[in-house]
N, C-alpha and C positions, 0 to 999 in steps of 0.2 A: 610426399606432398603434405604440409603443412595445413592443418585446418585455420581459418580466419575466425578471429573471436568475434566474436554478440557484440554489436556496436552497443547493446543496453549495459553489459558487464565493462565495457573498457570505459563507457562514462560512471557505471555505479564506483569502479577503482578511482578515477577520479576522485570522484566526492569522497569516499572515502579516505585517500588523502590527504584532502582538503579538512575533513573533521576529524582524523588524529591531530592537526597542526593546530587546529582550534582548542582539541583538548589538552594538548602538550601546555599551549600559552595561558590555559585557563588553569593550568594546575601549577605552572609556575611564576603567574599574576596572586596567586591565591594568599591570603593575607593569614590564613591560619592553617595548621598543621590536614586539620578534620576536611578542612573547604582542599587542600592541596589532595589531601586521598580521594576525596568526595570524586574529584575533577578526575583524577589518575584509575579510578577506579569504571568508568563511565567506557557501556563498549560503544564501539563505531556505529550499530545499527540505532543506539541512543541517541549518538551525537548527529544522526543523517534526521531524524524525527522532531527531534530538538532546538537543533539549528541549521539545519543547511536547507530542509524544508520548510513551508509555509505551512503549519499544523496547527494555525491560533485556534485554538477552543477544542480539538479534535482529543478526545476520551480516549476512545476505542480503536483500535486497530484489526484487521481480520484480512485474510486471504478474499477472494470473490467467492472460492467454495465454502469457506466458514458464515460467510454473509447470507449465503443460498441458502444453507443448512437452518439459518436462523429466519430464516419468509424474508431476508431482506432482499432488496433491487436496489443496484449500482445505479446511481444517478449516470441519466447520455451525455456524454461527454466526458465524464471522469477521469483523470489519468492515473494511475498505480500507482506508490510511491515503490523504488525498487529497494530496498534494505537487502542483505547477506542471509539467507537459510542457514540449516542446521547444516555442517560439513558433514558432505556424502563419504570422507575417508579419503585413505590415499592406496584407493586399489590399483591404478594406473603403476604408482611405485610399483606395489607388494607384486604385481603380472609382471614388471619388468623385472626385479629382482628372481623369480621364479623362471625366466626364460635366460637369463643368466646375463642380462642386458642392465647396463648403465641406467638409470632412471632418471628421466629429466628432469632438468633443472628451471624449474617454472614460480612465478610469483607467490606467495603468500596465499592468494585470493583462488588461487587455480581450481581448489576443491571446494568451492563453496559455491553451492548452487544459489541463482538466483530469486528472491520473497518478492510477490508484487503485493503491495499490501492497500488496502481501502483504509480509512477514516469513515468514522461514523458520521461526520459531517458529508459523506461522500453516497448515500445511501439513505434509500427509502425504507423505513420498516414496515412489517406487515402490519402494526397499529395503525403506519401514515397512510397505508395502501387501503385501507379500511375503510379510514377517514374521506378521502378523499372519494371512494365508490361510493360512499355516502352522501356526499357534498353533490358529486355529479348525477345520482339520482334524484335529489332534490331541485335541482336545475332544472332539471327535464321538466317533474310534475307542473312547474309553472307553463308550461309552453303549450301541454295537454290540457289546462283548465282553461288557458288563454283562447284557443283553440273553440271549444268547447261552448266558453262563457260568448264568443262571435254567435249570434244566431244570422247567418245566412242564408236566403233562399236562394240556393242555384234552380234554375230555370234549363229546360234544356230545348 
């Protein structure tokens, strides 16, 4: 029984796809030798960041646990960008060579675990998170003094 792949992996191969053809035509659109290596040199998880995503102004990139790690919170609603991890290997092979079995014949992509990656535009830090505890206790205080500053006589 054949396992069904990660509908997120068969679109991330997609896009990648998609931006090796973008960087094939960018290295042979390329007007000088440097600008043609610059382009031919550029991996796929550059080119998904680059161009195929919407990253205008985004710096920084980080896992959701590198963000945690650092007091930030993922803005509600955020979605991941999916880019290619570090290849987990090809133990799948090296088990099937060992049992003395043929070793499948699978895409390029097969051993590469999936990265969900945030933007810093994606993300509250714990300066904004500060900020903001600060902003909304100062809200308050007016509401307390308003309050306050009423002199009413309840009557009962």
């Amino acid at each position: 029984m054949e396992k069904q792949m990660n509908p997120k992996r068969a679109q991330l191969i997609a896009l990648s796809n998609e931006a090796k053809e973008i960087r094939n035509d960018m290295a042979e659109a390329a007007e000088t030798e440097n600008e043609a290596l610059f382009w031919a040199s550029r991996t796929v998880n550059y080119m998904l960041l680059n161009h195929m995503y919407d990253t205008e102004g985004a710096e920084e990139f980080n896992t959701f646990k590198q963000w945690k790690e650092q007091g930030a919170t993922i803005k509600k609603g955020s979605k991941a960008f999916l880019v290619w991890g570090q290849p987990i290997g090809k133990q799948r092979a090296q088990e099937a060579q060992q049992k003395g079995q043929e070793a499948p014949e699978e895409d390029e992509y097969r051993f590469f675990p999936i990265c969900y990656l945030f933007s810093d535009k994606q993300v509250i830090t714990a300066e904004e998170l500060a900020q903001e505890k600060q902003q909304a206790s100062k809200v308050e205080e007016p509401k307390v003094n308003f309050i306050q500053s009423v002199n009413l006589d309840i009557v009962i």
